[in-house]
N, C-alpha and C positions, 0 to 999 in steps of 0.2 A: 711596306711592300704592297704593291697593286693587287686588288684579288679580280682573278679575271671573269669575266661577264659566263662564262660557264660553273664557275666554282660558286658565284653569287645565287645564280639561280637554282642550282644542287643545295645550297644555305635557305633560301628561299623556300625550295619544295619539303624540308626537311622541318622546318619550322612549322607546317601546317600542322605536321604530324601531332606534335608536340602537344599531351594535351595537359598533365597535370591533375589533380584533385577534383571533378565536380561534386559530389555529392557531398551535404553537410559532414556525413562522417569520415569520408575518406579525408576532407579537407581541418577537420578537429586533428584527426590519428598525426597527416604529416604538417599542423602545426606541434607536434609535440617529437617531431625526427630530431632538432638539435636540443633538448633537455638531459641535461648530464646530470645535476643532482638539486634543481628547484629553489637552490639557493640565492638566485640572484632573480632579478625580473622582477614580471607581476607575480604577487601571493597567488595560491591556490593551492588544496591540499590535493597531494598527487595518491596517484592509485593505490599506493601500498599504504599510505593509512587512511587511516578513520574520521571522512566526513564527520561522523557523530564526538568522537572524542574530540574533535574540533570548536564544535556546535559546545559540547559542554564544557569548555576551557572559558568559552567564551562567554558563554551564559552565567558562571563563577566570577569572573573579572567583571561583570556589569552588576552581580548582584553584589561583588564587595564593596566596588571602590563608587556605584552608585553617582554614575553621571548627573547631574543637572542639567545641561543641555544641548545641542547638538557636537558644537565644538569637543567639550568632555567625552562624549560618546564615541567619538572618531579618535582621541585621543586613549579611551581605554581599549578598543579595537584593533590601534596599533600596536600598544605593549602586548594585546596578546599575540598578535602576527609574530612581536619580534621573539618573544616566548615558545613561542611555536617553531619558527626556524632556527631562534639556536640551539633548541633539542634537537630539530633535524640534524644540523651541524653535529652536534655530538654523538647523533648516530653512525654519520658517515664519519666520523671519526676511530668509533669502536671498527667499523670495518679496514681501516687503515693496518689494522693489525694482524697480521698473518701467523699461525703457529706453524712451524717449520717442522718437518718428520725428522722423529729420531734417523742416522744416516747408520751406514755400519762401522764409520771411522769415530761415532761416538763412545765413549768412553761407559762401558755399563752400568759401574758403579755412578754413574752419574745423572743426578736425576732431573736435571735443569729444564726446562721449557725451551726451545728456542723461538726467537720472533723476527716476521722479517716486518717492517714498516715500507707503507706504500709511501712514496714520493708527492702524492697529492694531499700527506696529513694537513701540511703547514697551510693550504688551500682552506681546510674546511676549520682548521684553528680562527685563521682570519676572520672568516666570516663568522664564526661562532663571536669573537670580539665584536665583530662590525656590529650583530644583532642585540649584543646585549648593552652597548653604547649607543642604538638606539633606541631600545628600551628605554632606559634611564631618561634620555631627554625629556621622550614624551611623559615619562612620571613627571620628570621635576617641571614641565608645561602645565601639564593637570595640578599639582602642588600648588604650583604658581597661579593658576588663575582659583583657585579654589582657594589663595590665600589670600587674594584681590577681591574676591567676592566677600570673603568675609570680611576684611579689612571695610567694605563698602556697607554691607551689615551694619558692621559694628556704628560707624560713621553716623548713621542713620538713627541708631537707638539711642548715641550719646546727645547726637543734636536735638532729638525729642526730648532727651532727659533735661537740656540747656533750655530747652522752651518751657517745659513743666515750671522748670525751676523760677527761669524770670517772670512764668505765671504767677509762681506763687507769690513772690515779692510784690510784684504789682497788685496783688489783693493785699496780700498782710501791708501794705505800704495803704492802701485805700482804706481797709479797718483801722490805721493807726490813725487818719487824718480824720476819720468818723468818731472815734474816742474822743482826739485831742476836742476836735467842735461841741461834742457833748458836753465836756469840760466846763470850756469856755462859758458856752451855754447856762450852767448851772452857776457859775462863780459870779453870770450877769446879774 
């Protein structure tokens, strides 16, 4: 449908108006209008917890598992990220559960709890799985290349030990030929 040359220019004058976010903070606040529970996207630890517990999860994972080098370091980074989110996960999971008030068609002698479960459990189930398979990879990355290094390690000391050794032969083999000439020498 045609929109006509007055309706256009009413679009027009309207759009000026239109201003949106300038200042750094206003435009940080309404990047964070569609965040429902942090679980997906880019990492960041959101408002309700603790930069610092963060900071020390993280500082724990570097001094156990003790990168070598950059790749390792990105690599133990990530497990804690995913460590990080699927507690998140499991938080928003405890709140899935609602206790439901005694009603008055409840039975007195009856002393059960009742619960109602939110419909977005199975939501944050998933992602609890999704975080902690990929967790595991990056382990078994780091695993893997810190079993390559040492495999490379080890390569290295055996081939030194394979040079020592045909060192030695090649002297014990020269002292034999310096013997045998002595020998010789004395029998002339």
């Amino acid at each position: 449908m045609p929109v006509s040359a007055r309706q256009l220019a009413a679009n027009r004058r309207n759009a000026k108006k239109s201003c949106g976010p300038k200042t750094p903070e206003t435009k940080a606040v309404s990047a964070q209008n569609n965040l429902k529970h942090g679980l997906c996207g880019r990492f960041r630890v959101l408002a309700g917890e603790s930069q610092a517990e963060y900071d020390d999860l993280l500082a724990r994972f570097m001094r156990t598992e003790q990168p070598a080098d950059d790749v390792e370091q990105e690599l133990v980074a990530k497990m804690c990220r995913h460590t990080w989110m699927s507690e998140r996960s499991v938080r928003c999971q405890d709140a899935c559960f609602e206790v439901q008030p005694r009603s008055e068609q409840d039975d007195p002698e009856d002393n059960r709890i009742g619960f109602a479960v939110r419909a977005d459990l199975e939501v944050y189930v998933r992602y609890q799985a999704a975080n902690d398979r990929a967790y595991q990879r990056a382990s078994a990355e780091l695993a893997k290349r810190r079993a390559a290094r040492q495999k490379a390690q080890n390569g290295f000391e055996s081939q030194k030990r394979k040079e020592a050794e045909e060192t030695r032969k090649a002297e014990l083999h020269q002292h034999k030929l310096t013997v045998a000439r002595a020998r010789a020498e004395r029998e002339q």
